[in-house]
HTML snippet that shows the backbone in 3Dmol.js (N, CA, C, O; Angstrom):
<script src="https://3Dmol.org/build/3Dmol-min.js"></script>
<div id="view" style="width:600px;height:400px;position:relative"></div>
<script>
const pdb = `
ATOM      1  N   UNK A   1     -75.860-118.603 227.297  1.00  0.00           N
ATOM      2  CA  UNK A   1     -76.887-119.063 226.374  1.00  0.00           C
ATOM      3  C   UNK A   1     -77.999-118.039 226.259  1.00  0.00           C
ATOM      4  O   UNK A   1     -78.557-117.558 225.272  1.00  0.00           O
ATOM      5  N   UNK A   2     -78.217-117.776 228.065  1.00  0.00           N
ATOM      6  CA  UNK A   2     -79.026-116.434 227.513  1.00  0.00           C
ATOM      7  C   UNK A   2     -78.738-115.622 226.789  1.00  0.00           C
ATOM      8  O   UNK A   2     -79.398-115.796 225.765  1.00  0.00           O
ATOM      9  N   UNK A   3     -78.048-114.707 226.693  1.00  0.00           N
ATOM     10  CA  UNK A   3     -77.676-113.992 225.842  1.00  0.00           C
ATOM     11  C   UNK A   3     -77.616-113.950 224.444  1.00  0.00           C
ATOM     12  O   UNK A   3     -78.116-113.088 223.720  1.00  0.00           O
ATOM     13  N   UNK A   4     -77.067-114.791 224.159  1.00  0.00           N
ATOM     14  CA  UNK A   4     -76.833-115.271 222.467  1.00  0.00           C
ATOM     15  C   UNK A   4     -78.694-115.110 221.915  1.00  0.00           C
ATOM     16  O   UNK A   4     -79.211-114.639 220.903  1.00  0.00           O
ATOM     17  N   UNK A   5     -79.316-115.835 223.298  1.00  0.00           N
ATOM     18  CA  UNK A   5     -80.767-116.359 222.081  1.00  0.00           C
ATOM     19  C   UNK A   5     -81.673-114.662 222.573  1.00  0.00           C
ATOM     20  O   UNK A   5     -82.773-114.487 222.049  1.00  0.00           O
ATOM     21  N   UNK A   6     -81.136-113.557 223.534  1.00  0.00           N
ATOM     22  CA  UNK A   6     -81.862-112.339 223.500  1.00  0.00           C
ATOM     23  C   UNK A   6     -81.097-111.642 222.117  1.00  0.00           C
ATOM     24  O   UNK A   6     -81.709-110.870 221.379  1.00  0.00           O
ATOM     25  N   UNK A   7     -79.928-111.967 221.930  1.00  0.00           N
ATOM     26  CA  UNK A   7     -79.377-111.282 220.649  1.00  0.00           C
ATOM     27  C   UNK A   7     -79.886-111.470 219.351  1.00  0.00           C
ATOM     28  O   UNK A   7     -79.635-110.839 218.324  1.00  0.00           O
ATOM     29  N   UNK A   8     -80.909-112.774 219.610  1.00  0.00           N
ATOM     30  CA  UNK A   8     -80.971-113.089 218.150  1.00  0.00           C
ATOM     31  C   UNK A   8     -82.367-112.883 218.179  1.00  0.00           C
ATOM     32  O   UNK A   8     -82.828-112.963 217.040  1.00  0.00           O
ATOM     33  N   UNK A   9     -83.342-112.615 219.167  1.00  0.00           N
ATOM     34  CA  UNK A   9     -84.766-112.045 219.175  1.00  0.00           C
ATOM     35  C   UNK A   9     -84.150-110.481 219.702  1.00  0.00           C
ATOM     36  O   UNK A   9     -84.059-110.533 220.929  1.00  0.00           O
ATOM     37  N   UNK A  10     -83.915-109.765 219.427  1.00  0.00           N
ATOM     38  CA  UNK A  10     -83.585-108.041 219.815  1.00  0.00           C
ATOM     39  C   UNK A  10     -84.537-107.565 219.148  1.00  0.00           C
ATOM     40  O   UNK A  10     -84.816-106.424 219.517  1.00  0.00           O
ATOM     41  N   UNK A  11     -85.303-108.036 218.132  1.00  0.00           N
ATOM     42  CA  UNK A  11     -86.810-107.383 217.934  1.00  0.00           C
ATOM     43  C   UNK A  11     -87.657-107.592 218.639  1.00  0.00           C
ATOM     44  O   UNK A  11     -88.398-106.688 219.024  1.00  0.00           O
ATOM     45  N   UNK A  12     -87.778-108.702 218.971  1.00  0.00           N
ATOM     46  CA  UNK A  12     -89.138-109.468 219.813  1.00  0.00           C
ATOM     47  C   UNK A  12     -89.119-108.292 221.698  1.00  0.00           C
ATOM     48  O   UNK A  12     -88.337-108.106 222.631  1.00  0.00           O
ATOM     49  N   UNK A  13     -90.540-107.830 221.271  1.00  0.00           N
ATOM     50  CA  UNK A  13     -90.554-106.964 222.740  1.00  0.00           C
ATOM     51  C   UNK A  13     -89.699-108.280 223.889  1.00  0.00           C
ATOM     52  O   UNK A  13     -89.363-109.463 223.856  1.00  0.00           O
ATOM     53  N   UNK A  14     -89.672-107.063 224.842  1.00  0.00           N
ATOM     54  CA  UNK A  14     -89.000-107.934 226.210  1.00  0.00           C
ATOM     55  C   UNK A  14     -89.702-109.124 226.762  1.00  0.00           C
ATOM     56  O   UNK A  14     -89.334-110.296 226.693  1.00  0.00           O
ATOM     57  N   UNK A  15     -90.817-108.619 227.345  1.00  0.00           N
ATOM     58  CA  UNK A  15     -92.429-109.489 228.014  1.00  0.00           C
ATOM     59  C   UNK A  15     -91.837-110.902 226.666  1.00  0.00           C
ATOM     60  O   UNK A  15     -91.236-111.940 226.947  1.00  0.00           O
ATOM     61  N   UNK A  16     -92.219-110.492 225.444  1.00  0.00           N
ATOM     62  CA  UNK A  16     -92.050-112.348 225.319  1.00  0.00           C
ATOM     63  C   UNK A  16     -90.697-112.763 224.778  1.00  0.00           C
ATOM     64  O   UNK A  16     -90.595-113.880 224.269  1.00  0.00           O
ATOM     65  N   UNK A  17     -89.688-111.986 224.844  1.00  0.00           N
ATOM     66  CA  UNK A  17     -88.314-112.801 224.813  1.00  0.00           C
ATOM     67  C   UNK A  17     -88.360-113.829 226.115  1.00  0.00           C
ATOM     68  O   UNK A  17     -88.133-115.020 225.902  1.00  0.00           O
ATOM     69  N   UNK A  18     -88.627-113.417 227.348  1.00  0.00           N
ATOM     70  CA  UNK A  18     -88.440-113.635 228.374  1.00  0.00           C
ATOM     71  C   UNK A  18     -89.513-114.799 228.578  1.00  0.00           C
ATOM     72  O   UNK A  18     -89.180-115.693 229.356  1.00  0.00           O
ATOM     73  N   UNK A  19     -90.952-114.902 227.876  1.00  0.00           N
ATOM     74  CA  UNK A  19     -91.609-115.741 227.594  1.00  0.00           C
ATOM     75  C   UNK A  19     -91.373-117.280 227.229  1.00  0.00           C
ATOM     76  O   UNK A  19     -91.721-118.330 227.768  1.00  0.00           O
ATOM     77  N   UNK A  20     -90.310-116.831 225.582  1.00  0.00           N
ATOM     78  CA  UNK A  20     -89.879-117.708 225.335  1.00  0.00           C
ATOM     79  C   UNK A  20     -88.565-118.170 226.107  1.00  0.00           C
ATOM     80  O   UNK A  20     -88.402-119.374 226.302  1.00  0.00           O
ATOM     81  N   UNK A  21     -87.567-117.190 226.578  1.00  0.00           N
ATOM     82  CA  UNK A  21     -86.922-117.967 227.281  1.00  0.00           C
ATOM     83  C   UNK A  21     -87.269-118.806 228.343  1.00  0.00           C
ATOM     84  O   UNK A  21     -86.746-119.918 228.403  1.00  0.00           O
ATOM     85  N   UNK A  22     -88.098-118.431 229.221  1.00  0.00           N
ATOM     86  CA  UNK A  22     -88.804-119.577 230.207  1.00  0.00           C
ATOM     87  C   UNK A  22     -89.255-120.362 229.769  1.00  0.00           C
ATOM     88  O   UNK A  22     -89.373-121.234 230.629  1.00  0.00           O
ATOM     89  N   UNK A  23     -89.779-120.784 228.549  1.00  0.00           N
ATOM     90  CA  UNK A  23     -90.200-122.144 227.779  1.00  0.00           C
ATOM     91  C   UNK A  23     -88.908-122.856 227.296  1.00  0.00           C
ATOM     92  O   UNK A  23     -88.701-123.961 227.796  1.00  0.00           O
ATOM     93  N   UNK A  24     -88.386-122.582 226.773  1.00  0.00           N
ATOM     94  CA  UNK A  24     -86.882-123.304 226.626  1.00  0.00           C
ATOM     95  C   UNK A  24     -85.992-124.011 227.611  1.00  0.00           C
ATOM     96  O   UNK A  24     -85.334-125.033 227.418  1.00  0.00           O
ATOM     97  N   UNK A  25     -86.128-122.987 229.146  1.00  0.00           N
ATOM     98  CA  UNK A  25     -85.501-123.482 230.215  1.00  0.00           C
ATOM     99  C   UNK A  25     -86.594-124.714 230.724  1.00  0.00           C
ATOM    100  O   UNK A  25     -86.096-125.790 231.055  1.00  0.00           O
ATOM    101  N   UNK A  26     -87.950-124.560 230.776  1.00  0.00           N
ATOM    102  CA  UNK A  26     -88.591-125.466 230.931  1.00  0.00           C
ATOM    103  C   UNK A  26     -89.137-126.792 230.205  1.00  0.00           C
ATOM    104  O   UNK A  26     -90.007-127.600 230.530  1.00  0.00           O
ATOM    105  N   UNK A  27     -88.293-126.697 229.107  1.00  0.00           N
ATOM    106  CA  UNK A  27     -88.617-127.753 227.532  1.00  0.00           C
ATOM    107  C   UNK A  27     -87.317-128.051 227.148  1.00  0.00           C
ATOM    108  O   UNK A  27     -87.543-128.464 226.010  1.00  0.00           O
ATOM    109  N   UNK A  28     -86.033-128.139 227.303  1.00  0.00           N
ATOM    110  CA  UNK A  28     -84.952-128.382 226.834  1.00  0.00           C
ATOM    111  C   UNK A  28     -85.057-129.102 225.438  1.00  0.00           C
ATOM    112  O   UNK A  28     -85.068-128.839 224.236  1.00  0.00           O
ATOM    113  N   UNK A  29     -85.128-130.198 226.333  1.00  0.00           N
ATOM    114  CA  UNK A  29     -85.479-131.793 225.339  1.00  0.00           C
ATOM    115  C   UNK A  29     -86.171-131.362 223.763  1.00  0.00           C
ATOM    116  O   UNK A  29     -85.583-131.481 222.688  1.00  0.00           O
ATOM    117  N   UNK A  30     -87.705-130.788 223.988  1.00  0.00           N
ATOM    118  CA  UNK A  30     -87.897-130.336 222.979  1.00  0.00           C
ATOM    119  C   UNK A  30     -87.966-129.769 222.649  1.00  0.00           C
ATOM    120  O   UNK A  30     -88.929-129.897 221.895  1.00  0.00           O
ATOM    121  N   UNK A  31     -87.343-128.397 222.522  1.00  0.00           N
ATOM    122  CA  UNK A  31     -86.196-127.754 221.788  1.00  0.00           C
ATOM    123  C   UNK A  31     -85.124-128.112 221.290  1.00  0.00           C
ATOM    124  O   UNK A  31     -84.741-127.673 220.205  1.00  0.00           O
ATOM    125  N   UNK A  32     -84.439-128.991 222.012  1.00  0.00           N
ATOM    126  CA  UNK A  32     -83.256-129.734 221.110  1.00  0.00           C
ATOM    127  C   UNK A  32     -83.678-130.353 219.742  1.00  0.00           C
ATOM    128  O   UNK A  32     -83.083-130.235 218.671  1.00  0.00           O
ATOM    129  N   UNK A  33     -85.315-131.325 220.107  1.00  0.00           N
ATOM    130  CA  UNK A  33     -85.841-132.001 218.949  1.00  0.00           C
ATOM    131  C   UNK A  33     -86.272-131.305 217.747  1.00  0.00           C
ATOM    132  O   UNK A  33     -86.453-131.888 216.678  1.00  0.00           O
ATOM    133  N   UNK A  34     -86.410-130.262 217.893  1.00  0.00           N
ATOM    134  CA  UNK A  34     -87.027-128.629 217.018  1.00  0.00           C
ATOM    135  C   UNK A  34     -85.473-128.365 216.158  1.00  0.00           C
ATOM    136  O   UNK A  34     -85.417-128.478 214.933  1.00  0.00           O
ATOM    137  N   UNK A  35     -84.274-128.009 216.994  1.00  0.00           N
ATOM    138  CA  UNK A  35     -83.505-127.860 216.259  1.00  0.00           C
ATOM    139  C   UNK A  35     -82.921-128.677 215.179  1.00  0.00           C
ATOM    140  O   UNK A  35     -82.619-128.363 214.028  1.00  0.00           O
ATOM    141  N   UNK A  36     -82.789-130.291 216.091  1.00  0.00           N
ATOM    142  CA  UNK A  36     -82.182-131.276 215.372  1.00  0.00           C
ATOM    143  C   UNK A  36     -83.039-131.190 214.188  1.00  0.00           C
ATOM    144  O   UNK A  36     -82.437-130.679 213.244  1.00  0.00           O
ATOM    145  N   UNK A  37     -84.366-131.557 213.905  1.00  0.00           N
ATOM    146  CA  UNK A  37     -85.266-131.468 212.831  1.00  0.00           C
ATOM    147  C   UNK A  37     -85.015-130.351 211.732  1.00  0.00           C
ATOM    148  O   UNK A  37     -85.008-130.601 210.526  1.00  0.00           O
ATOM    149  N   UNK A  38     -84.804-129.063 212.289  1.00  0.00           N
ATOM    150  CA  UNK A  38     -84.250-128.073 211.704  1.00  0.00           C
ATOM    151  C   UNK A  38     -83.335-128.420 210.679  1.00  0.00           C
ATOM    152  O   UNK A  38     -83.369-128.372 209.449  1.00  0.00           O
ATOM    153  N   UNK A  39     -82.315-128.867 211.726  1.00  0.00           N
ATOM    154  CA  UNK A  39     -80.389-129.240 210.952  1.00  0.00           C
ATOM    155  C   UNK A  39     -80.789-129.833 210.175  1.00  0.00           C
ATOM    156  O   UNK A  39     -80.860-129.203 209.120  1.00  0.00           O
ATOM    157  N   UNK A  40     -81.216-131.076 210.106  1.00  0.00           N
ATOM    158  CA  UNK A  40     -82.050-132.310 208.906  1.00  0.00           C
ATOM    159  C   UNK A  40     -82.463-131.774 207.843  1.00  0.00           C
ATOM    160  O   UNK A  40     -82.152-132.103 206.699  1.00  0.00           O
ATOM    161  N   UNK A  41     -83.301-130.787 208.225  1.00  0.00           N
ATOM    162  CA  UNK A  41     -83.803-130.223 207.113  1.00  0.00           C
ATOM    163  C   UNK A  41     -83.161-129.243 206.485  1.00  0.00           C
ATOM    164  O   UNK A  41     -83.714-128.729 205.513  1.00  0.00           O
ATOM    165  N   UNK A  42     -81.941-128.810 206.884  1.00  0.00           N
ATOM    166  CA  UNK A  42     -81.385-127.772 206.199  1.00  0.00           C
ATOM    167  C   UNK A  42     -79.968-128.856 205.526  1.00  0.00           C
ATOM    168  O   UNK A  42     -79.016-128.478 204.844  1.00  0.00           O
ATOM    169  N   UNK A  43     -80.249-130.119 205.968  1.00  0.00           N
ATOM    170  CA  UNK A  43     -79.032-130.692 205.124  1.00  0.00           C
ATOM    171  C   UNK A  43     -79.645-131.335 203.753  1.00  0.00           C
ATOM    172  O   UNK A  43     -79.174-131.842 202.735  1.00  0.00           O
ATOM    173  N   UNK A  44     -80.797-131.079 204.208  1.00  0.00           N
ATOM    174  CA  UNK A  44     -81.523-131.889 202.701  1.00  0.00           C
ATOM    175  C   UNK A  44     -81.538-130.656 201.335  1.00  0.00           C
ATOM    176  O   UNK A  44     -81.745-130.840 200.136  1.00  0.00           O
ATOM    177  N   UNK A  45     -81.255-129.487 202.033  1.00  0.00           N
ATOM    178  CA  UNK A  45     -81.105-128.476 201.378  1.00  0.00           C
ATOM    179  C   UNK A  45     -81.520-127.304 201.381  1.00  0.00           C
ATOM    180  O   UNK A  45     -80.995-126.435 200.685  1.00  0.00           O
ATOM    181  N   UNK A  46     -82.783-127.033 202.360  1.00  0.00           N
ATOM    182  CA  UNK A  46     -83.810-126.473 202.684  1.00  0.00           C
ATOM    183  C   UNK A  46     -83.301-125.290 202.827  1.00  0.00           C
ATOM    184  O   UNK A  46     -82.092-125.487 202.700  1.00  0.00           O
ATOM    185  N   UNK A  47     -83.551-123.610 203.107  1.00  0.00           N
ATOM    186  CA  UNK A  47     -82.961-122.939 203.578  1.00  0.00           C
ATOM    187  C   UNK A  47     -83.346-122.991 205.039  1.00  0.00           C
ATOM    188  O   UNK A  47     -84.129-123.888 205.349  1.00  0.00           O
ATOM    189  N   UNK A  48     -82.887-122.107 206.062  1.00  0.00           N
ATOM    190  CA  UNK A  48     -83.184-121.935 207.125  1.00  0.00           C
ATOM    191  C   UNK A  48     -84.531-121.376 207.446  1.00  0.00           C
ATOM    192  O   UNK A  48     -85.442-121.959 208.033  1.00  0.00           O
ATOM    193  N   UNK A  49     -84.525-120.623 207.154  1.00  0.00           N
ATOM    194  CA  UNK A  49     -86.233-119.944 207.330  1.00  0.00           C
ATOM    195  C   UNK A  49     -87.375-120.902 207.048  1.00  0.00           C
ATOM    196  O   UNK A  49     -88.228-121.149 207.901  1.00  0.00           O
ATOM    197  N   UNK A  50     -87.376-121.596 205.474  1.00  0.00           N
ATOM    198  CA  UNK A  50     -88.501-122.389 205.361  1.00  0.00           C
ATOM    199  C   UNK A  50     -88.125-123.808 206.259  1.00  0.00           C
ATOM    200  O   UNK A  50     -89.038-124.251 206.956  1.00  0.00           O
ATOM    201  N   UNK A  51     -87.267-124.280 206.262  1.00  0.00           N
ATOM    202  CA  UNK A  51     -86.432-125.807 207.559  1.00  0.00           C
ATOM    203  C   UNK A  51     -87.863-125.398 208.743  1.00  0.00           C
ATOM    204  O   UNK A  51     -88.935-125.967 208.948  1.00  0.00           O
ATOM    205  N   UNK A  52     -87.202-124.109 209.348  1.00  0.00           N
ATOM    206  CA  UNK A  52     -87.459-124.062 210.912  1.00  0.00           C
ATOM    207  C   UNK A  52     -89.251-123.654 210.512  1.00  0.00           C
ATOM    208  O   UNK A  52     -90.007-123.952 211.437  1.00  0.00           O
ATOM    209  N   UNK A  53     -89.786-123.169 209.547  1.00  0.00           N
ATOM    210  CA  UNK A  53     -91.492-122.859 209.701  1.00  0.00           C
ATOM    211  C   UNK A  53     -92.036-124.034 209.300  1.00  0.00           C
ATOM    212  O   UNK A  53     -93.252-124.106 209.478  1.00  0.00           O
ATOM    213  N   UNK A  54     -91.321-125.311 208.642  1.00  0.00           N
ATOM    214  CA  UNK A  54     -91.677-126.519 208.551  1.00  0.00           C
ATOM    215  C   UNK A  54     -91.904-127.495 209.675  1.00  0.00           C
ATOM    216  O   UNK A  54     -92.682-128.428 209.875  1.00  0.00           O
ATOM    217  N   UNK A  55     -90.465-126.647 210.633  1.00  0.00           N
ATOM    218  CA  UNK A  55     -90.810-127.983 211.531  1.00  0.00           C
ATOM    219  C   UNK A  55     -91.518-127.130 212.997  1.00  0.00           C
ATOM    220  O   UNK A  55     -91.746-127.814 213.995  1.00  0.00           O
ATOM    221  N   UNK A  56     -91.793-125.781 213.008  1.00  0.00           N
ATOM    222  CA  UNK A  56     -92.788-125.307 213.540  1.00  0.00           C
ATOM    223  C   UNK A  56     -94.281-125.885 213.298  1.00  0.00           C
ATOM    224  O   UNK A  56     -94.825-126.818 213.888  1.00  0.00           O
ATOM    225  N   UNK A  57     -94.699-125.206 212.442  1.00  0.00           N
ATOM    226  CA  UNK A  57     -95.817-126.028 211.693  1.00  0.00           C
ATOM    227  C   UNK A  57     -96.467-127.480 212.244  1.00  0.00           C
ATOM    228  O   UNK A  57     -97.608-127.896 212.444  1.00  0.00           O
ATOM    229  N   UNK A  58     -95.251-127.961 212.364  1.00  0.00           N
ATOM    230  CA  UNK A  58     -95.344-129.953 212.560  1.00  0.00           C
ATOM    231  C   UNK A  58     -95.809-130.336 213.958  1.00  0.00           C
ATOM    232  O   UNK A  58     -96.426-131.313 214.382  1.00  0.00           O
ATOM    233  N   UNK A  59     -95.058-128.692 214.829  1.00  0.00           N
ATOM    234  CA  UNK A  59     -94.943-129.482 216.167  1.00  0.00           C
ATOM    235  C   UNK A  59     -96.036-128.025 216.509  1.00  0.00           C
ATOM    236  O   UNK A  59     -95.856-127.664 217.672  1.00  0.00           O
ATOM    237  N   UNK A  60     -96.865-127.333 215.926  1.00  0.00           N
ATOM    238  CA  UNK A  60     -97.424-126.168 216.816  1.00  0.00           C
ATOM    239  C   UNK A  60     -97.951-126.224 218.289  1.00  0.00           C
ATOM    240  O   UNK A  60     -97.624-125.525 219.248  1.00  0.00           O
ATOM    241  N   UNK A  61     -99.135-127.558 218.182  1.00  0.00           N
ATOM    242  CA  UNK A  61     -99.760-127.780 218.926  1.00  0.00           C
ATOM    243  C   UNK A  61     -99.446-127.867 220.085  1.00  0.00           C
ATOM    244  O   UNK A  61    -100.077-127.577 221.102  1.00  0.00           O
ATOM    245  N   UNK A  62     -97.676-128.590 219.833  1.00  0.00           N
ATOM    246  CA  UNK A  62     -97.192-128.819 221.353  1.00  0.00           C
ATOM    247  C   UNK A  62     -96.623-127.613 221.961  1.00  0.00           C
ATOM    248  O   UNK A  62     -96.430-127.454 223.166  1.00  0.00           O
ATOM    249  N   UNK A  63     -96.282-126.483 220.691  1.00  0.00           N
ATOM    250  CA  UNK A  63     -95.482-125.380 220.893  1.00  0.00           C
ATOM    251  C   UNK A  63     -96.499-124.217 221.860  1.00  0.00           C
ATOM    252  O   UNK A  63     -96.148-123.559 222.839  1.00  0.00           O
ATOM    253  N   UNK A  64     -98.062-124.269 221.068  1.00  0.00           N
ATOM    254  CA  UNK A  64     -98.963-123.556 221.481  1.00  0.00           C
ATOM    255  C   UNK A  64     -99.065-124.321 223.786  1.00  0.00           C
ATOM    256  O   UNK A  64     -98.829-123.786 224.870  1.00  0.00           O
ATOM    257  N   UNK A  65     -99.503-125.623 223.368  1.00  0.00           N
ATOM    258  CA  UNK A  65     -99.869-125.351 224.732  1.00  0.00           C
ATOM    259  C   UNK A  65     -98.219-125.064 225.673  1.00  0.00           C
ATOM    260  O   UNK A  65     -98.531-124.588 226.764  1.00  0.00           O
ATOM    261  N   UNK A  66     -96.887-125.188 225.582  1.00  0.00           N
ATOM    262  CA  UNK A  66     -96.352-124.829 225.850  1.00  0.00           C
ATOM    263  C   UNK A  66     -95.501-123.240 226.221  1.00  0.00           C
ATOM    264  O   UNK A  66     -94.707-122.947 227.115  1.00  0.00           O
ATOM    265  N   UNK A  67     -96.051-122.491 225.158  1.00  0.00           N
ATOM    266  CA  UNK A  67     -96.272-120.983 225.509  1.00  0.00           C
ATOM    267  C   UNK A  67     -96.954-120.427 226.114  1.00  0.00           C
ATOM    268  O   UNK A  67     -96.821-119.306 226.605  1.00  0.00           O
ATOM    269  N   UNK A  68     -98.318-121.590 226.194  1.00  0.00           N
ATOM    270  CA  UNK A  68     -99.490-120.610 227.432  1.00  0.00           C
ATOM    271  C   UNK A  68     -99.382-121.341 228.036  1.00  0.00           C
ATOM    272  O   UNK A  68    -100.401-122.022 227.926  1.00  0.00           O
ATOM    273  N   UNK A  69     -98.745-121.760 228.727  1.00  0.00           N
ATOM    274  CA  UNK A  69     -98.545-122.122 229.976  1.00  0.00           C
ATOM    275  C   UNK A  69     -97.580-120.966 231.324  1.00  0.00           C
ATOM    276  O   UNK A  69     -97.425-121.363 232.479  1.00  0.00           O
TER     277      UNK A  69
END
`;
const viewer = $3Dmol.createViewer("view");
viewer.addModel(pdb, "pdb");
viewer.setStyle({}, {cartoon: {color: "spectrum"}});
viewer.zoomTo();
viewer.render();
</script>
């Protein structure tokens, strides 16, 4: 799993790939809820890019204190 999600940030410097991967291992749950919301929204038609900054957007607050942590 690691892997796949450093392949798909290979831009994002190291320091916060590794950032975000420790938030993911420590948030499962919601991350799953981020994606599922995602899928939803990309079945309604949405593309991917605007889906996932929609449902960023929705949830920042929880996203923010979860990164600085």
């Amino acid at each position: 799993m690691k892997k796949l999600l450093k392949s798909k940030m290979k831009d994002i410097p190291e320091a916060e790939q590794e950032k975000m991967l420790n938030a993911i291992e420590k948030n499962p749950d919601f991350f799953q809820n981020i994606a599922s919301e995602v899928q939803a929204k990309m079945k309604e038609g949405k593309d991917q890019m605007t889906a996932t900054m929609e449902v960023m957007q929705k949830h920042q607050d929880e996203l923010k204190k979860i990164m600085n942590n």
